[in-house]
Backbone of each chain as ProteinMPNN parsed JSONL, in Angstrom:
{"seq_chain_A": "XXXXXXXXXXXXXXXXXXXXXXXXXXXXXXXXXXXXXXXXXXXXXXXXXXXXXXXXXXXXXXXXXXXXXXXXXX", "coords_chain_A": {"N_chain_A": [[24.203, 9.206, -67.029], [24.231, 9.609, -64.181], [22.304, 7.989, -63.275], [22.349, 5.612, -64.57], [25.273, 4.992, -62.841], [24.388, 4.512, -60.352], [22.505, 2.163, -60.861], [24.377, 0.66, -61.672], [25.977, 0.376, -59.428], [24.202, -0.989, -57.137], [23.287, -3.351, -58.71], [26.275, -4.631, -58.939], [26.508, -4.903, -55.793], [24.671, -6.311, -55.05], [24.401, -8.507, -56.379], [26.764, -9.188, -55.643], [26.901, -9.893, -53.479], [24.414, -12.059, -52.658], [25.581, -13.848, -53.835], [27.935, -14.603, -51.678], [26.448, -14.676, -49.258], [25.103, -16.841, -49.89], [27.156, -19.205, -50.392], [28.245, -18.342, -47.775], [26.267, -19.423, -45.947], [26.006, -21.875, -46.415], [28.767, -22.8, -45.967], [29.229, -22.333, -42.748], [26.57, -23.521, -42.163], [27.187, -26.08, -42.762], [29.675, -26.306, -41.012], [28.368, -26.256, -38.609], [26.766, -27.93, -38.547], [29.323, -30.544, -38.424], [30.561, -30.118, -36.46], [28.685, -30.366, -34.426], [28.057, -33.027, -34.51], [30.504, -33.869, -34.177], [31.898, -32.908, -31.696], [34.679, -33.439, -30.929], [36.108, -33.017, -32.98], [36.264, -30.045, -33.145], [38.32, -27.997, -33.62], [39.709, -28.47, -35.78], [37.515, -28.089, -38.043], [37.158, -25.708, -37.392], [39.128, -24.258, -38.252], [38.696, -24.734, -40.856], [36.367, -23.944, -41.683], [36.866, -20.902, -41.199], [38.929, -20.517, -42.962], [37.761, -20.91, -45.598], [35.317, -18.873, -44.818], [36.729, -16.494, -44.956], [38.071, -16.551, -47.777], [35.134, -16.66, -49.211], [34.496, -14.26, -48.28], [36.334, -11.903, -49.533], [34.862, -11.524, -51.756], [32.338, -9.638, -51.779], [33.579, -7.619, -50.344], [35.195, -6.742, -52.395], [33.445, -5.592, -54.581], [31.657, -4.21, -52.641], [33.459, -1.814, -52.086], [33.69, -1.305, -54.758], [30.762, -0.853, -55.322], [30.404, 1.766, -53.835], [32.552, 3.281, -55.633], [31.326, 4.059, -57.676], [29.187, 4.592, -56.938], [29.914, 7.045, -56.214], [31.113, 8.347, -58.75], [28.287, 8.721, -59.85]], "CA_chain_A": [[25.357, 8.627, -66.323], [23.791, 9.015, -62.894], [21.339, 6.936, -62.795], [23.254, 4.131, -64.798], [25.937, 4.64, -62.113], [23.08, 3.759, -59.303], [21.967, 0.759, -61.717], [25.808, -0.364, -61.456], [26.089, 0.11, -57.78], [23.024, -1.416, -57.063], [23.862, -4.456, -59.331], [27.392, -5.068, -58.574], [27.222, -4.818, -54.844], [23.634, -7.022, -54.582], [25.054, -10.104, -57.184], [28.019, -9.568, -54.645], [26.212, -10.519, -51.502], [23.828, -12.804, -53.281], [26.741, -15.487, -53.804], [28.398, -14.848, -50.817], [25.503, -15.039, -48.862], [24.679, -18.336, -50.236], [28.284, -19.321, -49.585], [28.742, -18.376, -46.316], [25.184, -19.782, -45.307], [26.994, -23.376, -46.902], [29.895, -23.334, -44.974], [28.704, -22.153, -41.669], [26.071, -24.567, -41.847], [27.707, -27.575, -42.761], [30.389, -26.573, -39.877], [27.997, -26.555, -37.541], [26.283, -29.744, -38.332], [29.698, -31.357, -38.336], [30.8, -29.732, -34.833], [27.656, -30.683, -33.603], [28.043, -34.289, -34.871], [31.622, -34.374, -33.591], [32.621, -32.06, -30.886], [36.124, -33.562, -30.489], [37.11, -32.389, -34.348], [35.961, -28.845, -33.522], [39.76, -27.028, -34.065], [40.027, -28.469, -37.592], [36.489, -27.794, -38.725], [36.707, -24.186, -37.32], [39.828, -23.618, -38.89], [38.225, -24.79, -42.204], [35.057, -22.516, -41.718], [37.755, -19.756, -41.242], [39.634, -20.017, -44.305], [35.872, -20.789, -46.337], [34.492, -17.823, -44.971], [37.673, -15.216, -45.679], [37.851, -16.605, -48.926], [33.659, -16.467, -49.708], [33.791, -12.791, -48.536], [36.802, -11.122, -50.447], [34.328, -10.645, -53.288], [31.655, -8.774, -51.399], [34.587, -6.177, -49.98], [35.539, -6.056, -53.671], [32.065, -5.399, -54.909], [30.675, -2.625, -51.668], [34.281, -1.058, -52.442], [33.124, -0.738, -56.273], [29.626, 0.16, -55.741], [31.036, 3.171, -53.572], [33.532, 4.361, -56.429], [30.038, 4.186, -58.608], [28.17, 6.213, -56.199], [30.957, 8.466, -56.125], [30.959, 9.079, -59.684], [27.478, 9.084, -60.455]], "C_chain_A": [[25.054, 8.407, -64.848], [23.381, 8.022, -62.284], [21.62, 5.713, -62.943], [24.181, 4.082, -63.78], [25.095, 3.895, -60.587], [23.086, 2.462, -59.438], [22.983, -0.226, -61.013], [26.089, -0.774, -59.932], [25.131, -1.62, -57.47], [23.396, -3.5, -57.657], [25.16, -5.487, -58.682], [27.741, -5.737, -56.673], [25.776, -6.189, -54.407], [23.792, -8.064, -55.348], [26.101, -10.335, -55.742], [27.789, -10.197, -53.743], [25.108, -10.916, -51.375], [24.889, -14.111, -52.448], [27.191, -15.205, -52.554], [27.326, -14.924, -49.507], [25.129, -16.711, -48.76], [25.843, -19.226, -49.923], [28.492, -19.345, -48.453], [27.32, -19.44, -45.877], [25.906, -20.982, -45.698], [27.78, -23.975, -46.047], [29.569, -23.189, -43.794], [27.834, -23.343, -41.282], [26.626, -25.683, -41.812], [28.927, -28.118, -41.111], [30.134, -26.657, -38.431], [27.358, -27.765, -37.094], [28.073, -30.488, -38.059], [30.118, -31.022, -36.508], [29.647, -30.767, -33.95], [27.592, -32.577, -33.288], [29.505, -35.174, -34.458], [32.569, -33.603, -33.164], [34.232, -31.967, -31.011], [37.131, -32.766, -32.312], [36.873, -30.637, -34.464], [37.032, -27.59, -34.093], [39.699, -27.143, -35.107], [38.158, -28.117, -37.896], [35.989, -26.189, -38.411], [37.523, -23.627, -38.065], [39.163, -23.773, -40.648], [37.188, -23.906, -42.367], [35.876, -21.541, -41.915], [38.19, -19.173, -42.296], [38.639, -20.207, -45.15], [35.801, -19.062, -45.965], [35.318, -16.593, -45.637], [37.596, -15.884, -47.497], [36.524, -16.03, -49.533], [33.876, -14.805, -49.494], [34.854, -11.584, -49.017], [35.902, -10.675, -51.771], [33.056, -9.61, -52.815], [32.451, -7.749, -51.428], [34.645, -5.778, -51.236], [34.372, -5.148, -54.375], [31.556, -4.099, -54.014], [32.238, -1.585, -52.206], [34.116, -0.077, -54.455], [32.111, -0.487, -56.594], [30.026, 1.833, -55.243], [31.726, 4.086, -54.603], [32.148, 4.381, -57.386], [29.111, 5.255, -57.987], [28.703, 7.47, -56.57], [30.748, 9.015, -57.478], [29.647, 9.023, -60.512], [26.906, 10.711, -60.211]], "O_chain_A": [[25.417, 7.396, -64.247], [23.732, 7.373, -61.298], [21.424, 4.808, -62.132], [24.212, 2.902, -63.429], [25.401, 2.842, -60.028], [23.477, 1.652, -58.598], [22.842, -1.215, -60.294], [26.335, -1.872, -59.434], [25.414, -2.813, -57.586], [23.646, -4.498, -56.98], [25.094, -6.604, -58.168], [28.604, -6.524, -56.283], [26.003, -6.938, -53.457], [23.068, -8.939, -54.873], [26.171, -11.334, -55.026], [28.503, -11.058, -53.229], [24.45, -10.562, -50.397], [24.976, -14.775, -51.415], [26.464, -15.961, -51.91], [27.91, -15.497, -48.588], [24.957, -17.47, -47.806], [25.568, -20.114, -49.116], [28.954, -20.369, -47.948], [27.743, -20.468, -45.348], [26.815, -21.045, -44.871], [27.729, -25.083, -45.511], [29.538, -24.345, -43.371], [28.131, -24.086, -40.346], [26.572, -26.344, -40.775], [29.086, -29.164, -40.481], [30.862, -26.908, -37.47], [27.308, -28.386, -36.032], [27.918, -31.244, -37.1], [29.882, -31.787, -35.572], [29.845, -31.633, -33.098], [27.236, -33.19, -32.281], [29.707, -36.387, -34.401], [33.671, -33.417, -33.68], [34.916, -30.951, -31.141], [38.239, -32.283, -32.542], [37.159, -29.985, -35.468], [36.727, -26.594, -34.748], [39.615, -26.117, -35.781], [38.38, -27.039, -37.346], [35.009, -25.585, -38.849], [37.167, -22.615, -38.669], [39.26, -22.858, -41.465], [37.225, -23.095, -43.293], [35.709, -21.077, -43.043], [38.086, -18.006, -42.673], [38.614, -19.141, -45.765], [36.18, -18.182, -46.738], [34.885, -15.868, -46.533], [36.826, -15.316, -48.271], [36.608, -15.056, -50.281], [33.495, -14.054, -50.392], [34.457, -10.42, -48.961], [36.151, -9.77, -52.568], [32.825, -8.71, -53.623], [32.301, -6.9, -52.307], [34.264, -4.637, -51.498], [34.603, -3.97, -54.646], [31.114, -3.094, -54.57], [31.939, -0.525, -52.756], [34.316, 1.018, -54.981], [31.89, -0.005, -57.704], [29.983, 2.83, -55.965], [31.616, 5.312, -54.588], [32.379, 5.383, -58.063], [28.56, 6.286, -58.373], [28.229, 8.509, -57.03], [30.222, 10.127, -57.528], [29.72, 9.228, -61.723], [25.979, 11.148, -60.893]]}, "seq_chain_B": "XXXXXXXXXXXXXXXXXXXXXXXXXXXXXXXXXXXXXXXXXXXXXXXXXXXXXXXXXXXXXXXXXXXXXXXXXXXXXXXXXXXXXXXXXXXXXXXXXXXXXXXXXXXXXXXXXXXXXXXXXXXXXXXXXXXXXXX", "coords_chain_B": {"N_chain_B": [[42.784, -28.479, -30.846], [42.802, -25.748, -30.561], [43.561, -25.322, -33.187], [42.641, -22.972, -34.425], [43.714, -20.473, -33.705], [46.308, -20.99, -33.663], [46.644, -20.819, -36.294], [45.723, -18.158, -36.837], [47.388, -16.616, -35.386], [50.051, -17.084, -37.178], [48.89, -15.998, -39.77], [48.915, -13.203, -39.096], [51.257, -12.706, -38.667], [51.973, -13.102, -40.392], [51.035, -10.885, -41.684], [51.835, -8.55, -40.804], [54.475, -8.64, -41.239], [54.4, -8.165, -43.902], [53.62, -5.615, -43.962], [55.784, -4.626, -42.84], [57.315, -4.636, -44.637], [56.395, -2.98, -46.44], [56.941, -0.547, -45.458], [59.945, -0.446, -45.726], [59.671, -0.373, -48.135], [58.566, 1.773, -48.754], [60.8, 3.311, -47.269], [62.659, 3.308, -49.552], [62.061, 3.669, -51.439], [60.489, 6.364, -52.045], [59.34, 7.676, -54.412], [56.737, 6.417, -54.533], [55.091, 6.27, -52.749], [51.945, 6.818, -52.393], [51.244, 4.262, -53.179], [52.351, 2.505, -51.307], [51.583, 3.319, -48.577], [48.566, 2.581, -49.099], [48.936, 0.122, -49.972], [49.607, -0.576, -46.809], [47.41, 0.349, -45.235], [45.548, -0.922, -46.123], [46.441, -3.511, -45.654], [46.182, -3.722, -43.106], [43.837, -2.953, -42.312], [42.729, -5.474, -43.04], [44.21, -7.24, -41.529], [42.668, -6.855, -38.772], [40.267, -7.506, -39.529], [40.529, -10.131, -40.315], [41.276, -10.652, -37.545], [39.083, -10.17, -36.255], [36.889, -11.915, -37.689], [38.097, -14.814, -36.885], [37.242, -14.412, -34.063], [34.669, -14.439, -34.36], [34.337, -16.891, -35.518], [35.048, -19.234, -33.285], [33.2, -18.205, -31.863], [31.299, -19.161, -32.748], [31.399, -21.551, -33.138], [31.888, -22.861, -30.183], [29.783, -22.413, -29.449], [27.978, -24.033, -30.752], [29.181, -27.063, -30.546], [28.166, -27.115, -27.851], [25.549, -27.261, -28.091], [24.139, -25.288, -28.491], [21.466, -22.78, -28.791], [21.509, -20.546, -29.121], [21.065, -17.651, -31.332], [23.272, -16.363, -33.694], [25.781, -14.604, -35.475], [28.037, -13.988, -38.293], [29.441, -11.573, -38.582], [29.497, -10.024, -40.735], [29.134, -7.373, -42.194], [29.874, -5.586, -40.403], [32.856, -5.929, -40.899], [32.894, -5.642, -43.45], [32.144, -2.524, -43.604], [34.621, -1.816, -41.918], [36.24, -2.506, -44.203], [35.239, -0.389, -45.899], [35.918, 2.034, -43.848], [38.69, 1.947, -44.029], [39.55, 2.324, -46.83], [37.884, 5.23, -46.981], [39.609, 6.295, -45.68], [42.15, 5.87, -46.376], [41.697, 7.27, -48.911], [40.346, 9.635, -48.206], [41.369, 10.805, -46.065], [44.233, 10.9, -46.676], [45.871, 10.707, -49.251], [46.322, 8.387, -50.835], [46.771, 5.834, -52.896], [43.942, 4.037, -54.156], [43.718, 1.814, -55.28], [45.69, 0.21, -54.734], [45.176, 0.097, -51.589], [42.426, -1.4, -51.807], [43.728, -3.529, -52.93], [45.295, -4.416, -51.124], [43.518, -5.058, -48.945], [43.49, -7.77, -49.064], [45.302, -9.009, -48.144], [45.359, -10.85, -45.527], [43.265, -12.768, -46.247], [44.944, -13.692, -48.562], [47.474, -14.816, -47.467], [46.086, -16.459, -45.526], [45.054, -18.355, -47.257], [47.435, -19.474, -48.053], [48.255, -20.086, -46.116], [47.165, -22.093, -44.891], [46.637, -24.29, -47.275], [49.192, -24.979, -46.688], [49.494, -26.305, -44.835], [47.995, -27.881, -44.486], [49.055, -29.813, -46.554], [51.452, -30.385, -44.639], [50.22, -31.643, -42.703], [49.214, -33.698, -44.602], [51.272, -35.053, -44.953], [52.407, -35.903, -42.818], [50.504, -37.543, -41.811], [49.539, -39.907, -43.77], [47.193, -41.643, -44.374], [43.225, -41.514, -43.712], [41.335, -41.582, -40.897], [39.96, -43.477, -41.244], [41.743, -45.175, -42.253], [42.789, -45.231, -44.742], [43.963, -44.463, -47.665]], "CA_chain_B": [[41.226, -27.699, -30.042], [43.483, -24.76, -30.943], [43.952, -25.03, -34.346], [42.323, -21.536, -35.363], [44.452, -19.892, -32.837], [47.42, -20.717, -34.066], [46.495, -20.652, -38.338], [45.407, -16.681, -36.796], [49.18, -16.346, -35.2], [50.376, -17.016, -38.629], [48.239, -14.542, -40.312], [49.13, -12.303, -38.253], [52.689, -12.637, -38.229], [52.901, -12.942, -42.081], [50.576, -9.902, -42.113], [52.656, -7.635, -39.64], [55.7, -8.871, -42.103], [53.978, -7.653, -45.452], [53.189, -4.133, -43.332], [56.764, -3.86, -42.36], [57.876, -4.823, -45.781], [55.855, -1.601, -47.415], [57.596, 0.748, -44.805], [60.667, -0.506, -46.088], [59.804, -0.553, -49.57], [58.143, 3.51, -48.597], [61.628, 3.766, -47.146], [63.526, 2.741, -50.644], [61.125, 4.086, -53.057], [59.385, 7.292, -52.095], [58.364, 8.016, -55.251], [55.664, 5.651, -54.742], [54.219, 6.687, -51.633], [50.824, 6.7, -52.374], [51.162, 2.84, -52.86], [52.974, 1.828, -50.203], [50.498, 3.891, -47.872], [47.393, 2.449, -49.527], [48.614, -1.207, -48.761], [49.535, -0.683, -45.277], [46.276, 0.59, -44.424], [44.759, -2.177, -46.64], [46.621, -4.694, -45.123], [45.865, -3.252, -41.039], [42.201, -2.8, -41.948], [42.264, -6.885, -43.286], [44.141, -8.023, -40.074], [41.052, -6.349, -38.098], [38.67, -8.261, -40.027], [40.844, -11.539, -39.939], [41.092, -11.245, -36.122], [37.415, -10.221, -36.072], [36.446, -13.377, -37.989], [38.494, -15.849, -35.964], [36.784, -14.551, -33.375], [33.111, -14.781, -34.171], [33.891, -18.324, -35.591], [35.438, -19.097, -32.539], [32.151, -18.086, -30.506], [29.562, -20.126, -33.365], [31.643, -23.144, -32.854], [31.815, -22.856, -28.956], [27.971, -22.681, -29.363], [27.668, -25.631, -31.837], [29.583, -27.711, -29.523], [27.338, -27.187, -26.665], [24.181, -27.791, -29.205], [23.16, -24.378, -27.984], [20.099, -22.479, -29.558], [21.773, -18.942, -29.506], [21.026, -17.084, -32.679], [24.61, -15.805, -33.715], [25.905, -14.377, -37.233], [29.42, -14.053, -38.785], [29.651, -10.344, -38.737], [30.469, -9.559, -42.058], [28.284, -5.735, -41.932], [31.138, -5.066, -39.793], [33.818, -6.198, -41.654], [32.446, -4.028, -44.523], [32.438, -1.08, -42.879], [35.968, -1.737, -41.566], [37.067, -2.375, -45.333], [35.046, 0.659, -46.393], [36.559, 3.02, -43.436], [39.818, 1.752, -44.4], [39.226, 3.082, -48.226], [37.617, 6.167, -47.127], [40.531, 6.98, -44.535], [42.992, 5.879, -47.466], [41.437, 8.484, -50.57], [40.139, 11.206, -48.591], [42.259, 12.112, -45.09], [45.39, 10.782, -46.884], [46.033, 10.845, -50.694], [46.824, 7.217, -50.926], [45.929, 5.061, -54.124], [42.612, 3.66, -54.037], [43.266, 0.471, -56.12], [46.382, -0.201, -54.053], [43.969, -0.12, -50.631], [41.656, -2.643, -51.988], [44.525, -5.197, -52.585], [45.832, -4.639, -49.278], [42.44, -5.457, -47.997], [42.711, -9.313, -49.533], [46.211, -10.217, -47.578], [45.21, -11.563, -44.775], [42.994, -13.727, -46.782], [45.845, -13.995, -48.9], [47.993, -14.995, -46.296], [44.946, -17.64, -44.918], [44.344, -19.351, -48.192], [48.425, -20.586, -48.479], [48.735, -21.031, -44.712], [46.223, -23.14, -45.165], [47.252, -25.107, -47.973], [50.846, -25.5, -46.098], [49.413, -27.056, -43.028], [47.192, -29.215, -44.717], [50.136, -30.861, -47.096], [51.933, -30.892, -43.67], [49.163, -32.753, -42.05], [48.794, -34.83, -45.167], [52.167, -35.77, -45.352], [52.775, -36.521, -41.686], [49.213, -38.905, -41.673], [49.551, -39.843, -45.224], [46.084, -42.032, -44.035], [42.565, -40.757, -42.76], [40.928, -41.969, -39.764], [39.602, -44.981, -41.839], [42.985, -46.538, -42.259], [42.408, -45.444, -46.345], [44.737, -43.646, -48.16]], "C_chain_B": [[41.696, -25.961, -30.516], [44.133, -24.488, -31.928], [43.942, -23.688, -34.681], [43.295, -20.565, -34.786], [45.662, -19.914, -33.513], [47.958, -20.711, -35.565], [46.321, -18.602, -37.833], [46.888, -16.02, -36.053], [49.841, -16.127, -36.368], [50.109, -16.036, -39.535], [48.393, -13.74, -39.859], [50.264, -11.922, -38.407], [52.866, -12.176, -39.815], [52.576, -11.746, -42.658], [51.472, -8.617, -41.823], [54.17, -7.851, -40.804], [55.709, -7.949, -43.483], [53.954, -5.932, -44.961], [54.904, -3.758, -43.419], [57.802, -3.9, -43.948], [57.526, -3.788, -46.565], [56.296, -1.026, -46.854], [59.125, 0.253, -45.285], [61.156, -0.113, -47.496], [59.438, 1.218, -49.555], [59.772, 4.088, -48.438], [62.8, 4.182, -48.935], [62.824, 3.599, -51.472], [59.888, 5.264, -52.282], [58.489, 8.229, -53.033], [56.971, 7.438, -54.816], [55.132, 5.718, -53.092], [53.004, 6.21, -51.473], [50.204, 4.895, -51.973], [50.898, 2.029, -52.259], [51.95, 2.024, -48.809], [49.162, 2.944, -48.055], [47.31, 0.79, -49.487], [48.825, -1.232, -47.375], [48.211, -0.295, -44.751], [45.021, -0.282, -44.826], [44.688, -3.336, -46.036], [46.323, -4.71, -43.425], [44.501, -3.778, -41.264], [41.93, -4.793, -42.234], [42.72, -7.945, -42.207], [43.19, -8.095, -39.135], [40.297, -7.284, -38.683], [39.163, -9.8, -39.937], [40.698, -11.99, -38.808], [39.632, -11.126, -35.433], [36.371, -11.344, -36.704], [36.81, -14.233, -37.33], [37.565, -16.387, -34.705], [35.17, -14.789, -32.962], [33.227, -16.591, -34.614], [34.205, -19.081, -34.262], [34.3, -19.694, -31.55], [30.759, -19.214, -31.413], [30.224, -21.672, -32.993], [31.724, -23.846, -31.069], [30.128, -23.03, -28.498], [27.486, -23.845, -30.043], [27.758, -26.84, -31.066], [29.118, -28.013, -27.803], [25.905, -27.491, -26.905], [23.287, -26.541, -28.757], [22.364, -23.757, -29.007], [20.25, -20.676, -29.768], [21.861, -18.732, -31.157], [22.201, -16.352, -32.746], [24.867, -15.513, -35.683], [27.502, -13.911, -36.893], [29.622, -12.865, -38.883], [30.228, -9.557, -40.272], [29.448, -7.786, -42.326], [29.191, -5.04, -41.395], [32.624, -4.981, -40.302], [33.549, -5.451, -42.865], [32.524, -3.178, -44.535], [33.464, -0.955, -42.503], [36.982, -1.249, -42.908], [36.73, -0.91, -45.642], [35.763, 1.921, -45.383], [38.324, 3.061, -43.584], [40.184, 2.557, -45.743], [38.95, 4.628, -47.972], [38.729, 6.99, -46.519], [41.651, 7.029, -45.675], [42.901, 6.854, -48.444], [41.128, 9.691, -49.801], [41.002, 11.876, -46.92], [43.413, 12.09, -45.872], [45.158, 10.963, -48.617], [46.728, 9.254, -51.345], [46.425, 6.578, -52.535], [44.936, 4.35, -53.546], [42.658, 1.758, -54.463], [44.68, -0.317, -54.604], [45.974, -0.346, -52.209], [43.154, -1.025, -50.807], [42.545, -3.949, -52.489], [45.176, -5.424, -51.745], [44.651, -5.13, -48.258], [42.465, -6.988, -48.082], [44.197, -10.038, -48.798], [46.1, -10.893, -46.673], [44.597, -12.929, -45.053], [43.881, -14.552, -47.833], [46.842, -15.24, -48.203], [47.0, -16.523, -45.548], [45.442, -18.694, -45.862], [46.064, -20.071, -48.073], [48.467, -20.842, -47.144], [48.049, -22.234, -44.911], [46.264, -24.244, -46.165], [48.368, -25.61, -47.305], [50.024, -26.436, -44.866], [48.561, -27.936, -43.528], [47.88, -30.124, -45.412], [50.852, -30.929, -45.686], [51.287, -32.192, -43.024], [49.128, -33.614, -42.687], [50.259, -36.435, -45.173], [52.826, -36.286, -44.225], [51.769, -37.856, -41.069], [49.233, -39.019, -42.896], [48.075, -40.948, -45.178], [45.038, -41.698, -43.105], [42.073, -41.683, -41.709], [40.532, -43.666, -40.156], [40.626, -45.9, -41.624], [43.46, -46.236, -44.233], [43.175, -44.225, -46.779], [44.262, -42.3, -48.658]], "O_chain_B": [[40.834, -25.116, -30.759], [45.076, -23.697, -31.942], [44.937, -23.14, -35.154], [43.703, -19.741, -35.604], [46.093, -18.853, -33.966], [49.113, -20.638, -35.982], [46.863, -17.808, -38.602], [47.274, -14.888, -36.346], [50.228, -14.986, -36.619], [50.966, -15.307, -40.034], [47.626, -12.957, -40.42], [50.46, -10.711, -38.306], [53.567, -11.293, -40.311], [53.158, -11.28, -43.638], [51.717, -7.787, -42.697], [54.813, -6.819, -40.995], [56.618, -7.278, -43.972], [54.327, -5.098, -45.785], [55.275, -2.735, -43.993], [58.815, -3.233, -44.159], [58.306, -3.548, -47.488], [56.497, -0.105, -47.645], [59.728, 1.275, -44.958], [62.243, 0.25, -47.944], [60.058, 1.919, -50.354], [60.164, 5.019, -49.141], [63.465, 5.192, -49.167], [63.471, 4.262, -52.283], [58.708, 4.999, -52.051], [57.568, 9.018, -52.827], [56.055, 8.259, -54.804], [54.822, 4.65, -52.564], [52.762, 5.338, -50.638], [49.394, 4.423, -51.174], [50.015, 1.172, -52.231], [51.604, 1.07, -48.113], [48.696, 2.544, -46.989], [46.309, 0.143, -49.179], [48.122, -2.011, -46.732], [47.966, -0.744, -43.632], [43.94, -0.401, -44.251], [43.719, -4.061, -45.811], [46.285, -5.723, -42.727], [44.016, -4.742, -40.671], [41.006, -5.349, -41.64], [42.16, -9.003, -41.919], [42.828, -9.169, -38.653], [39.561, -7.898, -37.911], [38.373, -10.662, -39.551], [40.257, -13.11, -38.548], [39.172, -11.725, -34.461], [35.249, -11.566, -36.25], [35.835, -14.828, -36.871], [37.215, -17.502, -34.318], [34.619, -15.123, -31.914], [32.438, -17.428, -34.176], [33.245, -19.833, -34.096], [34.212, -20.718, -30.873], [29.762, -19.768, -30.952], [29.596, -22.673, -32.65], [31.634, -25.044, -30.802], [29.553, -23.579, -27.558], [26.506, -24.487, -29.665], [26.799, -27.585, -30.864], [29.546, -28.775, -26.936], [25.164, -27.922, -26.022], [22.062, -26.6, -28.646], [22.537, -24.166, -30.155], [19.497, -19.859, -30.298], [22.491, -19.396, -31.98], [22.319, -15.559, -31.812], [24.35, -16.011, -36.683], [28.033, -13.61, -35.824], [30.485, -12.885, -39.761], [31.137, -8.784, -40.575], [29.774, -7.58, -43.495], [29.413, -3.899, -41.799], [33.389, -4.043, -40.081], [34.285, -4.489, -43.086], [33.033, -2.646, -45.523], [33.763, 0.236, -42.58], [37.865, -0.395, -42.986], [37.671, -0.117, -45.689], [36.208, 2.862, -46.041], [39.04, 4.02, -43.296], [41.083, 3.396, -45.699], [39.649, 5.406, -48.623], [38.834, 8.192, -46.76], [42.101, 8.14, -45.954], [43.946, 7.336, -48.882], [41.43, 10.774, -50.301], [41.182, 13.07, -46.685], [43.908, 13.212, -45.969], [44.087, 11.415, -49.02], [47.555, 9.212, -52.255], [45.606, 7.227, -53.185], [45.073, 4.026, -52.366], [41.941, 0.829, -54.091], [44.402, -1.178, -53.77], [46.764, -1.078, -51.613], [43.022, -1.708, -49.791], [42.152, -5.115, -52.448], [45.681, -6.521, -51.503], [44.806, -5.491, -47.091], [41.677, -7.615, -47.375], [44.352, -11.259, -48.8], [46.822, -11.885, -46.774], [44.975, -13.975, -44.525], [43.714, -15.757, -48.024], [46.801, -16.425, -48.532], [47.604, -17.512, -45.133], [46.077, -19.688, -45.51], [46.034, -21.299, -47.995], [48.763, -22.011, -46.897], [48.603, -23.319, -45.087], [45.815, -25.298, -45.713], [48.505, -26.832, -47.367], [50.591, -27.278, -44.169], [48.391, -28.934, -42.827], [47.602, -31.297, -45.167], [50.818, -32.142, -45.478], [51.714, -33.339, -42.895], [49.017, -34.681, -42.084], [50.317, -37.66, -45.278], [53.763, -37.063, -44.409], [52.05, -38.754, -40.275], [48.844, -37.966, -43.402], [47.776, -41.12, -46.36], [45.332, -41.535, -41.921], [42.619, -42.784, -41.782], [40.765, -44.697, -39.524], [40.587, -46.997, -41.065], [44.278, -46.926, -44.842], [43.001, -43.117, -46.273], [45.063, -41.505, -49.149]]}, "name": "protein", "num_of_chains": 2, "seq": "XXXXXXXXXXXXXXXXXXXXXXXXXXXXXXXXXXXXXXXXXXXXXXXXXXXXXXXXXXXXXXXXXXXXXXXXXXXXXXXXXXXXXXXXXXXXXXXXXXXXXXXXXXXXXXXXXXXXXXXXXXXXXXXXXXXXXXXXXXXXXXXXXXXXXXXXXXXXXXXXXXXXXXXXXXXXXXXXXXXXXXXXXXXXXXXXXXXXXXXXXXXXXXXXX"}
């Protein structure tokens, strides 16, 4: 049970922040090419990065929050 | 120029609403304590990380916009550790629920994702055409 709880950690929390990783690197980038490409729209394309990135990283929190209860009970 | 500013007013406000709405609901229903506890400190620790995102995007787009060459990151290591001292402060100084702490951590994003929908049917429906001229 230990060691499978490790496994799970381990698993759960490194898929987690895989995708969001790859995600955030997406949006970030793209909002900086467009900033860059058109200063004057920078309010709306930050607010869109904003709500992108909170969205992309609710599943990490979910994920380091559920490798922890895995640590815990391995 | 001050869009994010005032989508993070919002979140803020609606967050501070949902907080005062569990001390009400703690007031009404103390059976359920643990709950009520375990989103308020869910939903604090996710304002922190909302107003701590605002503000790093904030500083990458202030750098974008100048075409500067500073290496900068979105802080989310921090925001992790916020959620996780939020959790740990929730299960082990207090006796809070655990599950009810991790869905207090997602209102602010909560809270984002419909502001955000609302202001963009606002926007759509006050320019019902984009810059093109094209529906």
């Amino acid at each position: 049970m230990g060691a499978l709880a490790l496994v799970a950690a381990a698993i759960v929390f490194g898929l987690g922040a895989l995708g969001a990783g790859i995600g955030n690197g997406l949006i970030v980038g793209r909002t900086v090419e467009g900033i860059s490409r058109q200063p004057e729209l920078r309010g709306t394309l930050q607010t869109t990065m904003f709500i992108g990135v909170a969205l992309v990283e609710a599943l990490p929190v979910i994920t380091l929050v559920l490798a922890f209860i895995f640590l815990g009970k391995s | 120029m001050d869009d994010l500013s005032a989508h993070l007013k919002a979140v803020t406000r609606v967050t501070f609403l949902f907080m005062s709405l569990c001390c009400i609901a703690w007031a009404l229903l103390p059976d359920y304590e643990s709950w009520w506890g375990g989103l308020m400190i869910g939903g604090a620790a996710s304002l922190v990380n909302a107003r701590l995102l605002g503000w790093k995007v904030t500083k990458i787009g202030a750098n974008a916009a100048v075409q500067g060459t500073k290496r900068m990151n979105i802080g989310f290591f921090t925001r992790a550790c916020i959620a996780l001292l939020a959790v740990v402060i929730a299960t082990q100084t207090y006796t809070f629920q655990l599950s009810a702490t991790v869905a207090g951590l997602f209102v602010a994003q909560l809270a984002t994702l419909i502001l955000g929908f609302l202001s963009r049917r606002k926007l759509m429906a006050s320019n019902p055409t984009d810059e093109r001229g094209e529906k």
